[in-house]
C-alpha positions in Angstrom: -19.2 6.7 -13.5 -19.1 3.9 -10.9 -17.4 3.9 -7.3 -15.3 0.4 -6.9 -15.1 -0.3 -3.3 -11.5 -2.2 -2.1 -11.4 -3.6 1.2 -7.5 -3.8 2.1 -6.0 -6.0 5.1 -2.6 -4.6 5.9 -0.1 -6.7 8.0 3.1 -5.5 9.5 5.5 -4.1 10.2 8.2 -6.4 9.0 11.5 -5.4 8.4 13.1 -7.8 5.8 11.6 -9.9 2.5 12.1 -13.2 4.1 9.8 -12.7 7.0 7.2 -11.7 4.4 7.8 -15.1 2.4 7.8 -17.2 5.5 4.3 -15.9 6.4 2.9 -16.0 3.0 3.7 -19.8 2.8 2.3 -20.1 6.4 -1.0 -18.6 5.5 -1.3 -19.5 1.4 -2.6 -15.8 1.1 -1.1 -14.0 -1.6 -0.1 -10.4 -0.7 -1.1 -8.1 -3.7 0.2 -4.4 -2.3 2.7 -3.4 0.0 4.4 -0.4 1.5 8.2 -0.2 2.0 9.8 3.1 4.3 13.2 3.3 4.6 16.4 5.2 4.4 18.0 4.9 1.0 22.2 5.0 0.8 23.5 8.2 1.5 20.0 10.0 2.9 18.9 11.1 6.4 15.2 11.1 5.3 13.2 8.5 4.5 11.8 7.0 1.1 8.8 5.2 0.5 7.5 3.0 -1.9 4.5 1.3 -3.2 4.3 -1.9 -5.2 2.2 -5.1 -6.3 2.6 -8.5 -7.0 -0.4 -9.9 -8.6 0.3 -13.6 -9.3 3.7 -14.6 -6.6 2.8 -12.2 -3.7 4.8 -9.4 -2.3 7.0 -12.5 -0.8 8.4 -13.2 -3.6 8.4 -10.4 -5.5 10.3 -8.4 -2.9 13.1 -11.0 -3.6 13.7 -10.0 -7.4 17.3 -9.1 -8.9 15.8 -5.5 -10.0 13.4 -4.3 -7.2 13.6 -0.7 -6.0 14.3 -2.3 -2.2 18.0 -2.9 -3.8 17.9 1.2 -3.5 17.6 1.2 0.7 20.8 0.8 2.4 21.6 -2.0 4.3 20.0 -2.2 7.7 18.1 0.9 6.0 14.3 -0.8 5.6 12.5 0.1 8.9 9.0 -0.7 7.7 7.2 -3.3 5.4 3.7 -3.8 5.5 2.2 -6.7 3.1 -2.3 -6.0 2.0 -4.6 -8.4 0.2 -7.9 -6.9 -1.1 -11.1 -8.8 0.6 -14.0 -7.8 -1.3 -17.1 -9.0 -1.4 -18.2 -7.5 -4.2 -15.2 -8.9 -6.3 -16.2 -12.6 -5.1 -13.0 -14.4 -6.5 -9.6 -13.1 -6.7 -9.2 -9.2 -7.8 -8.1 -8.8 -11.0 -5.0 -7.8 -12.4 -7.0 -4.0 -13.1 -8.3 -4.0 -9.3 -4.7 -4.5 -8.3 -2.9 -1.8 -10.7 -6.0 0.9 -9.7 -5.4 0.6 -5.9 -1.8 1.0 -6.1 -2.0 4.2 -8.6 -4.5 5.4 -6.1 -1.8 4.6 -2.8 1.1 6.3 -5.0 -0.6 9.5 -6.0 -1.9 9.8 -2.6 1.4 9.3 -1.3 3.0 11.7 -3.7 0.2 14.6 -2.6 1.2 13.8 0.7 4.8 13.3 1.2 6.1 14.5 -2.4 7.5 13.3 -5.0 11.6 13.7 -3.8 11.2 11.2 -1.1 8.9 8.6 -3.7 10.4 5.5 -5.0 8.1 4.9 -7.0 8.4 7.2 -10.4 5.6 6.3 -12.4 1.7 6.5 -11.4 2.0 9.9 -9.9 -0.9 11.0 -11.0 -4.5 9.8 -9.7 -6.3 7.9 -12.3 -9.5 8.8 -14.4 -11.7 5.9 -12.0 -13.5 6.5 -8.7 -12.2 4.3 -6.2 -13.5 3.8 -2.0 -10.8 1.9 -0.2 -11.0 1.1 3.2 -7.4 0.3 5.1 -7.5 -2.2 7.7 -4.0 -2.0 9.5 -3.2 -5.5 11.3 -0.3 -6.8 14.0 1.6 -9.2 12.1 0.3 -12.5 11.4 -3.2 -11.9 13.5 -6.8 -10.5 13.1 -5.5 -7.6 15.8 -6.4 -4.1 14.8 -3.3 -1.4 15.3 -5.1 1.0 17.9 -1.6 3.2 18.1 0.4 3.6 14.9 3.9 5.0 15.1 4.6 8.6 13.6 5.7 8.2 10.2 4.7 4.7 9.1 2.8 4.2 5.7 0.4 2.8 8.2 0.2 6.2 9.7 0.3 8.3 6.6 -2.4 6.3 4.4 -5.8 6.8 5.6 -8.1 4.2 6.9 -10.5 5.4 4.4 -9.9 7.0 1.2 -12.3 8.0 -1.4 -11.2 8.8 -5.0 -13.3 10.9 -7.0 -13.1 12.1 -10.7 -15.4 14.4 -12.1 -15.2 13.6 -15.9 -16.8 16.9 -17.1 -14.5 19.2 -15.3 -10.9 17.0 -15.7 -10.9 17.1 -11.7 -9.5 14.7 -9.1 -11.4 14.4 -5.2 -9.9 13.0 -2.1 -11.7 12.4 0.8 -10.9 10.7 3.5 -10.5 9.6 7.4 -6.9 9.1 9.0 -8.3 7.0 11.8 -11.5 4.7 12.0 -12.5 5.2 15.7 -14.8 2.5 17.7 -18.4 4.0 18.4 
């Protein structure tokens, strides 16, 4: 089975939908992933949540009547990063398959992680039946500035810089590997 490689540029941290829009208008990218932490009404701890917009952008997206973000109280979002996949190796935009695997992969990571109880997101739990290699590459907002320090708790913090997804057909069995932090040799 063959090992998709996803290159993902992460920008953040914003903290409400309309600074995402603004920027994504600025810089015509469209934003395909993001991450969302937060405190939903009536808990202490906070929930995550990962999503993807294929065709309007997370700027957009984050906007709709019927988005889980209605489920954090108000004032209660305290991180948003936005990610675009630059490949290479996909050469035009990634497709609509590209998008859904990277985001099953983030979720289930998530969920192995931090659990399922503090998981918007209630569907794509599991790791899929694809290998996967992303790389993370975890920007200030609106610049080509690599995060050197990376506050306790972010998604930016929790998702590795590089994660590898590996499933062994034969044996029905899912492989993580991964880094937390890429460090400059």
């Amino acid at each position: 089975m063959e090992t998709k490689l996803y290159n993902i540029h992460w920008y953040g941290p914003f903290t409400s939908p309309s600074e995402i829009k603004e920027i994504q208008c600025e810089n015509d990218l469209i934003y395909e992933l993001y991450l969302i932490k937060g405190k939903k009404t009536r808990c202490r701890k906070s929930h995550y949540y990962c999503g993807q917009s294929i065709t309007r952008g997370a700027g957009k997206r984050l906007f709709d009547g019927n988005h889980h973000i209605r489920e954090y109280r108000d004032n209660g979002i305290e991180e948003i990063w936005v990610g675009y996949i630059s490949n290479p190796e996909l050469k035009l935009q990634p497709t609509r398959h590209d998008v859904l695997l990277v985001e099953n992969i983030l979720i289930a990571y998530l969920n192995s992680v931090i659990g399922e109880d503090y998981i918007l997101n209630k569907e794509k739990l599991d790791f899929p039946k694809e290998n996967a290699f992303i790389i993370n590459q975890w920007f200030k907002r609106n610049s080509d500035i690599l995060y050197q320090r990376l506050r306790e708790g972010s998604p930016s913090k929790i998702v590795p810089d590089v994660l590898l997804h590996l499933y062994k057909e034969d044996d029905n069995i899912h492989e993580i590997y991964g880094t937390n932090k890429i460090k400059r040799l």
